[in-house]
DRENDO-1510 file (C-alpha; in Angstrom, 1 decimal, always signed):
<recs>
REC; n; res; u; v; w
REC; 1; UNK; -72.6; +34.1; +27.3 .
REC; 2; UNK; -71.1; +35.8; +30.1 .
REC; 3; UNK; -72.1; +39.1; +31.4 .
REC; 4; UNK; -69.8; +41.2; +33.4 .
REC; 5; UNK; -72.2; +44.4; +34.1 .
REC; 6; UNK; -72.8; +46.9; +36.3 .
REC; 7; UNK; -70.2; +46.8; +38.6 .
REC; 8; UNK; -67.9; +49.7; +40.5 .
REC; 9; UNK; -64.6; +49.2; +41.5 .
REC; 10; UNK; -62.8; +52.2; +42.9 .
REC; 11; UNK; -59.1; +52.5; +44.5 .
REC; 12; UNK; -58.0; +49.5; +42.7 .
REC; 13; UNK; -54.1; +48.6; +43.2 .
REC; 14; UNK; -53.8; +47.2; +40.1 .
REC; 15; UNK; -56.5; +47.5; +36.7 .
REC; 16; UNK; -60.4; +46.9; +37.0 .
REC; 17; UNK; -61.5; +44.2; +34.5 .
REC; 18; UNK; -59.0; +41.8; +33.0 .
REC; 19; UNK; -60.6; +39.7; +29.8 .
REC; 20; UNK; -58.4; +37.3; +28.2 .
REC; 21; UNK; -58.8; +33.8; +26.5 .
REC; 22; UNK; -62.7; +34.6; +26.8 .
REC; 23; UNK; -65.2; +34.9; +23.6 .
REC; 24; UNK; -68.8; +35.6; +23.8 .
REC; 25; UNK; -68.5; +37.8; +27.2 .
REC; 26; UNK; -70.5; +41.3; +27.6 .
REC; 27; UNK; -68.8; +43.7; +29.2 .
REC; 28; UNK; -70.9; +47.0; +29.8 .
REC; 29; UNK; -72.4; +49.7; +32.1 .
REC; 30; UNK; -69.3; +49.1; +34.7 .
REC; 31; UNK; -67.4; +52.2; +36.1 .
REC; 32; UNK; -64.1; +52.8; +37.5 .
REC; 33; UNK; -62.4; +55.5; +39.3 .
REC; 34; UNK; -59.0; +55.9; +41.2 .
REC; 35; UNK; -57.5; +52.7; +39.8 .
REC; 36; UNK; -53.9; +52.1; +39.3 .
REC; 37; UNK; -52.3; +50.6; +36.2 .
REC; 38; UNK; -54.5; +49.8; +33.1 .
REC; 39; UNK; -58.3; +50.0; +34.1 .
REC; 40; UNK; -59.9; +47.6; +31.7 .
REC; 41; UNK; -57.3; +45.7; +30.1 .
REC; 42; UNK; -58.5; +43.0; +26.8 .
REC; 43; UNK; -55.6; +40.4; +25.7 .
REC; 44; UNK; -54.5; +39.2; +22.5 .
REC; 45; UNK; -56.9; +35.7; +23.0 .
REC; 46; UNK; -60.0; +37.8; +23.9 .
REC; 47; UNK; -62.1; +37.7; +21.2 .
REC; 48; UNK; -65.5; +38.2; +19.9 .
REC; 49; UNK; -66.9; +40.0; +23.4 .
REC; 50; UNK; -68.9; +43.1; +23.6 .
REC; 51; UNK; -67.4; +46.1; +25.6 .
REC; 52; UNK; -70.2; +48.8; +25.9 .
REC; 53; UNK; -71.0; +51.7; +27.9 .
REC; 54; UNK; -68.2; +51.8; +30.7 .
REC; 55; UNK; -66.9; +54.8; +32.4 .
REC; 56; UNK; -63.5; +54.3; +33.7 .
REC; 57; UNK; -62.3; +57.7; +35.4 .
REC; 58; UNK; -58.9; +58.9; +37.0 .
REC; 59; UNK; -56.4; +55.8; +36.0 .
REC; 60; UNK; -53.8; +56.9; +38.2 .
REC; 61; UNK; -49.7; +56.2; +38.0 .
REC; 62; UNK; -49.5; +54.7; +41.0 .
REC; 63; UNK; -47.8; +52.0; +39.6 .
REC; 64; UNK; -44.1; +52.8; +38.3 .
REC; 65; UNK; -41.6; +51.2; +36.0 .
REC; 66; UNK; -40.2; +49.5; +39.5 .
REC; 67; UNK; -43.5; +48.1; +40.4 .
REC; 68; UNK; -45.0; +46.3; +37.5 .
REC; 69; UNK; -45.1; +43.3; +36.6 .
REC; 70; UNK; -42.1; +41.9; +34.6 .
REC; 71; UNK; -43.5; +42.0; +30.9 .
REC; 72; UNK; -46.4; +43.9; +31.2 .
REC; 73; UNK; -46.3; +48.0; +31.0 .
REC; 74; UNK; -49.0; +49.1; +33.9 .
REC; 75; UNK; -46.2; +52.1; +34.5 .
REC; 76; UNK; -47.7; +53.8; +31.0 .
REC; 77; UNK; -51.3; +53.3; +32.2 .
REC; 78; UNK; -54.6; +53.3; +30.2 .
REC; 79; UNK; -57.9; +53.7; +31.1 .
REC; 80; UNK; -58.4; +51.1; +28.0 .
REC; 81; UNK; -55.8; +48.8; +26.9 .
REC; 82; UNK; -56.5; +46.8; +23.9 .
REC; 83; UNK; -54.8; +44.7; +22.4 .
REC; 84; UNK; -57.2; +42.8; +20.6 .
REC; 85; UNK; -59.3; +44.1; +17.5 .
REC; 86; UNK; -61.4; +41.2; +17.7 .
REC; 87; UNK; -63.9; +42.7; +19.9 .
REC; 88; UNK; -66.5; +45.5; +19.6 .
REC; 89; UNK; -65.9; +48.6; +21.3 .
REC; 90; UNK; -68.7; +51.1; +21.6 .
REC; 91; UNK; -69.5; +54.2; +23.5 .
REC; 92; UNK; -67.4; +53.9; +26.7 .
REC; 93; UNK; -65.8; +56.8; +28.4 .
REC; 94; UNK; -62.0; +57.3; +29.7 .
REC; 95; UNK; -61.9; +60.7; +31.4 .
REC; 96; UNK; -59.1; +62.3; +33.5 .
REC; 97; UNK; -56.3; +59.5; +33.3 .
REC; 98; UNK; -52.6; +60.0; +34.0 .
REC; 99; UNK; -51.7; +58.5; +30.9 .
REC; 100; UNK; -53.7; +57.7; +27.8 .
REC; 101; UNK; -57.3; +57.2; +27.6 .
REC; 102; UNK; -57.4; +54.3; +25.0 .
REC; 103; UNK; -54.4; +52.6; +23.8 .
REC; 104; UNK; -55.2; +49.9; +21.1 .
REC; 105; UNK; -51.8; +48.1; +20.2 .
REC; 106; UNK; -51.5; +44.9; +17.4 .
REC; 107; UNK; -48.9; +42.7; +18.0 .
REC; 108; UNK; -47.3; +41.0; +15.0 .
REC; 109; UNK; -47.9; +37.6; +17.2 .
REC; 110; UNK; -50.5; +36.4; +19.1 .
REC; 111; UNK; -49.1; +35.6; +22.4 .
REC; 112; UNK; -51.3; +33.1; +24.9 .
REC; 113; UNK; -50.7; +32.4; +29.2 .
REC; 114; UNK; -47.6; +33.8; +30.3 .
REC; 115; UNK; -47.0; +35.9; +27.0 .
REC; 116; UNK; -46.1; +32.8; +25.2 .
REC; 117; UNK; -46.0; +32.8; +21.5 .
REC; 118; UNK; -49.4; +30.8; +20.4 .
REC; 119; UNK; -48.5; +31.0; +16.4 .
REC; 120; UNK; -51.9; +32.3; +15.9 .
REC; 121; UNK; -50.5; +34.6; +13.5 .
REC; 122; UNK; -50.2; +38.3; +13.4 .
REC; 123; UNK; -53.0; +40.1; +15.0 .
REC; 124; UNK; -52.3; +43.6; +12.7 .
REC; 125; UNK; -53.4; +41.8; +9.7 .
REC; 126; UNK; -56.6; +40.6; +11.2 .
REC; 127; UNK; -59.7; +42.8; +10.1 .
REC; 128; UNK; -61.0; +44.8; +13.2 .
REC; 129; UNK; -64.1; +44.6; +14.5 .
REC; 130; UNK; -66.2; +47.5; +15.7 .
REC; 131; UNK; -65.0; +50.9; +17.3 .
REC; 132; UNK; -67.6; +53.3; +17.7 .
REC; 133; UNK; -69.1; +56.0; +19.8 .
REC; 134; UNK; -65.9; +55.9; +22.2 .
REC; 135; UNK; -65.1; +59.5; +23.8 .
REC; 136; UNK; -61.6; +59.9; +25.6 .
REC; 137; UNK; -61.1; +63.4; +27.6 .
REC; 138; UNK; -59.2; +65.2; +30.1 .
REC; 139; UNK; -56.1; +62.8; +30.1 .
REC; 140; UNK; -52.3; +63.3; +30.5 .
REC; 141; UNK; -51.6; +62.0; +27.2 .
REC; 142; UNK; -53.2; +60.9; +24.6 .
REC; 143; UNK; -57.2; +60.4; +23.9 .
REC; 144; UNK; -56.5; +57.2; +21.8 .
REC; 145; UNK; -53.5; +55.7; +20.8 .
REC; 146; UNK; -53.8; +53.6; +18.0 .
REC; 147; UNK; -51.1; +51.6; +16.7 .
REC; 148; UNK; -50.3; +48.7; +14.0 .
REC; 149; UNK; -52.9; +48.2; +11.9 .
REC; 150; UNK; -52.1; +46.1; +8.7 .
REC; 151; UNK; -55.3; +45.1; +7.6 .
REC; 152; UNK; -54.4; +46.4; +4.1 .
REC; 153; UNK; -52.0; +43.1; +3.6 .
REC; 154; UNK; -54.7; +40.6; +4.1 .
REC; 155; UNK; -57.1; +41.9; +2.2 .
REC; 156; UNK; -55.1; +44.1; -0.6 .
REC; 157; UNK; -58.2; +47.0; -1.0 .
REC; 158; UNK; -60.1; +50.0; +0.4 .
REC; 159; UNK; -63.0; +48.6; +1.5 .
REC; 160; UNK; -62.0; +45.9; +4.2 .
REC; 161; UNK; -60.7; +48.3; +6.5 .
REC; 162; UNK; -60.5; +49.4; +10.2 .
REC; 163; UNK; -62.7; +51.9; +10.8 .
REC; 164; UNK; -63.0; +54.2; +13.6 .
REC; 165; UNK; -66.8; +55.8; +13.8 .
REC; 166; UNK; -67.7; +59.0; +15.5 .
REC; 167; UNK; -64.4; +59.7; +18.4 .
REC; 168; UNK; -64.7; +62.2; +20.7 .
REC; 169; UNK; -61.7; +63.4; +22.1 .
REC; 170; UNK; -61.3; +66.8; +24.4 .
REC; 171; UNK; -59.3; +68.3; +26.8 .
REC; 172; UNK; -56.4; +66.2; +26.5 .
REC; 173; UNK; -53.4; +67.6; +27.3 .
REC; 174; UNK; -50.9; +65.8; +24.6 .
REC; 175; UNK; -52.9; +64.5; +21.2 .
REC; 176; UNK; -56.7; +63.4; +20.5 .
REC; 177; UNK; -55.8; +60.8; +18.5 .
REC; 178; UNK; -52.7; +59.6; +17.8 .
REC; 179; UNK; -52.1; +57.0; +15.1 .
REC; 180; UNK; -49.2; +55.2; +13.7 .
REC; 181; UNK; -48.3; +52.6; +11.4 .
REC; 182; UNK; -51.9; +51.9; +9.5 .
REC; 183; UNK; -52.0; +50.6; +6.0 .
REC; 184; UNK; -55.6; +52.0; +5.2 .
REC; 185; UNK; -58.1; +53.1; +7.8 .
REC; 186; UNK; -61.5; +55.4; +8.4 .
REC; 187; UNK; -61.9; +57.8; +10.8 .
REC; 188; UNK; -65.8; +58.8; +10.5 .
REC; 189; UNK; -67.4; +61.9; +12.1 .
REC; 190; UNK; -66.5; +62.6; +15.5 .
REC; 191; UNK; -65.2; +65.3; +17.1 .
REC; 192; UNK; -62.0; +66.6; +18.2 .
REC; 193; UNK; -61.4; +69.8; +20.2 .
REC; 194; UNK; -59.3; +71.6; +23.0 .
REC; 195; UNK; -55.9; +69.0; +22.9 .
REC; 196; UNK; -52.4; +70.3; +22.3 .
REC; 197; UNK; -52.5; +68.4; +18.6 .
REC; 198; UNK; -55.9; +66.9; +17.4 .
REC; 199; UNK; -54.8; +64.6; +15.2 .
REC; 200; UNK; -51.3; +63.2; +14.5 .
REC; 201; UNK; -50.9; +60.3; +11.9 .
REC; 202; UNK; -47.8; +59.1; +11.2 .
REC; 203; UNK; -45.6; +56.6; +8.8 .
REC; 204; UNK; -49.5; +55.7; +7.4 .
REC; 205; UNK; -51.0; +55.6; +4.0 .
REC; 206; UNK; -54.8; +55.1; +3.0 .
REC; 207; UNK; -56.3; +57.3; +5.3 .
REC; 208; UNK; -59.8; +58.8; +5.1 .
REC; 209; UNK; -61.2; +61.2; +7.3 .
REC; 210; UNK; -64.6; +61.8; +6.1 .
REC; 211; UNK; -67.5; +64.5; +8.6 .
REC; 212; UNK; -65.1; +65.3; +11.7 .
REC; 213; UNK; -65.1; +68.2; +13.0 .
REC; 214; UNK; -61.8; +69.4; +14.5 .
REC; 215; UNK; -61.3; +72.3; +16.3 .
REC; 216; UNK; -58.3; +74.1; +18.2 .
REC; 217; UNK; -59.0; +76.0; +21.4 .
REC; 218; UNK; -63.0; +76.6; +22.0 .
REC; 219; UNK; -64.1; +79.5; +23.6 .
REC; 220; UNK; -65.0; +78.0; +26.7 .
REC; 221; UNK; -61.1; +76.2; +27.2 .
REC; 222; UNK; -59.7; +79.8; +26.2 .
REC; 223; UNK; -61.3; +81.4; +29.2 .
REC; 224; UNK; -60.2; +79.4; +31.7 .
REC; 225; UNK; -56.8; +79.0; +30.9 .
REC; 226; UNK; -55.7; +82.2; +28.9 .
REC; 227; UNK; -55.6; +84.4; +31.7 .
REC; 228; UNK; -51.9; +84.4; +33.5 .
REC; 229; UNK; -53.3; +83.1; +36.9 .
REC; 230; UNK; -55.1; +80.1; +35.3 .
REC; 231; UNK; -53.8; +77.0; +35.2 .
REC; 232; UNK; -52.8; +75.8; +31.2 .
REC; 233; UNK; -54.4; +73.1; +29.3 .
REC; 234; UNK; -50.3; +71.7; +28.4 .
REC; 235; UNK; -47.7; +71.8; +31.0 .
REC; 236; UNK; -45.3; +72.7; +28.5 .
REC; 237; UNK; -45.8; +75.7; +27.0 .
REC; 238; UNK; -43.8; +75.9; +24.2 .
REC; 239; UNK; -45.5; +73.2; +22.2 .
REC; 240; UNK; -47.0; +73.8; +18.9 .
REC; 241; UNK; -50.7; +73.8; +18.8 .
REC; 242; UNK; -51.4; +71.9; +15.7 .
REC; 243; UNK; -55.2; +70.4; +14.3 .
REC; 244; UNK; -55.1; +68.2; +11.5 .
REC; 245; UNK; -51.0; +66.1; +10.9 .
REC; 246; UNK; -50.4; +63.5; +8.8 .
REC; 247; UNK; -46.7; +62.1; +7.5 .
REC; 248; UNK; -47.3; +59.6; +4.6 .
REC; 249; UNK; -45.1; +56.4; +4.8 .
REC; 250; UNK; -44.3; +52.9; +4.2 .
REC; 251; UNK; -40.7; +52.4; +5.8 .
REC; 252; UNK; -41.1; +49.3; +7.1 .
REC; 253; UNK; -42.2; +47.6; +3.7 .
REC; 254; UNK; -39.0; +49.3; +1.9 .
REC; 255; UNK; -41.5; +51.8; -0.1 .
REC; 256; UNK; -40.7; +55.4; +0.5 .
REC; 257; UNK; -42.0; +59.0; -0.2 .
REC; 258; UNK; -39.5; +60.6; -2.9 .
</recs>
């Protein structure tokens, strides 16, 4: 297959590497730094590629809601944008972006060239492949964003379900991880330390967190910012600090908590 490796692209006015309607493509050792919009972007027809070991660093906002391009959202950048589970995912790094280190979203189509409706199906309900060994620091918002999986619905049990394998997420100044709207999923090991909230799940159910360890503020993180002079980890000051949040919920299926 393809191999798309050891490259560096810096200063980029728009993303780094763009993989769609591809299968069978490796995509590793690359880094990225000062790049505008999403860095590496992976489309809903990219599927079965191997995205290992990249560094993207400082994904900045130069691009805003004005500039981008009609149907696409480059103004709420990531270092990672995914919106395919159909690829594996292992030990790349997103450090210091403007907006969100990875950002993994399922549409409930799959849309082709020119976001066109393919009627593939719904890509939430597809089972995921691999995500492991990812780390996410030092970003504006969130470490990983991880929303709509419905893996659940196809397969009705426990077993076939996303799993996300040793995170690590530091230093980033909204949440760790930030999940919403998964029917089912594992979070194993990992390590979560020094954001504003660790880990928020919300309107999920089936969720197992099994060996991560999750810390608040480390001893290191308080020295440098507790002191009045230094600057703070969270620009705004009067936000909770909280570790571990989960709100249990199936809304959208017309089941809720009593």
């Amino acid at each position: 297959g393809t191999s798309i490796s050891r490259n560096s692209i810096h200063h980029s006015n728009h993303r780094c590497i763009v993989i769609e309607g591809t299968s069978n493509a490796t995509i590793s050792s690359n880094v990225a730094y000062e790049t505008a919009g999403h860095c590496y972007w992976f489309g809903h027809e990219s599927i079965d590629n191997l995205i290992i070991k990249n560094i993207g660093s400082r994904t900045n906002n130069n691009i805003g809601w004005r500039d981008r391009i009609s149907g696409h959202n480059d103004h709420e950048m990531a270092t990672y944008q995914i919106y395919s589970p159909l690829n594996d995912y292992i030990a790349n790094v997103a450090a210091g972006s403007d907006g969100r280190g990875f950002r993994m979203y399922n549409d409930w189509r799959t849309l082709g060239e020119d976001l066109v409706n393919t009627g593939k199906g719904s890509l939430r309900r597809v089972a995921m492949r691999t995500f492991k060994d990812n780390k996410s620091h030092s970003n504006s918002w969130q470490g990983f964003s991880l929303y709509d999986f419905e893996q659940f619905f196809t397969f009705r049990d426990d077993i076939n379900v996303p799993v996300f394998e040793n995170l690590m997420a530091y230093r980033n100044q909204n949440h760790g991880i930030h999940a919403n709207n998964i029917g089912s999923a594992e979070f194993r090991g990992g390590v979560i330390q020094d954001n504003q909230w660790g880990v928020y799940i919300e309107r999920s159910d089936g969720i197992l967190i099994e060996n991560m360890q999750i810390k608040g503020y480390t001893d290191l993180i308080k020295d440098i910012t507790i002191p009045s002079n230094r600057l703070k980890l969270c620009r705004t000051q009067d936000w909770r600090h909280e570790g571990l949040t989960m709100m249990n919920t199936r809304w959208r299926y017309g089941e809720h908590d009593n």
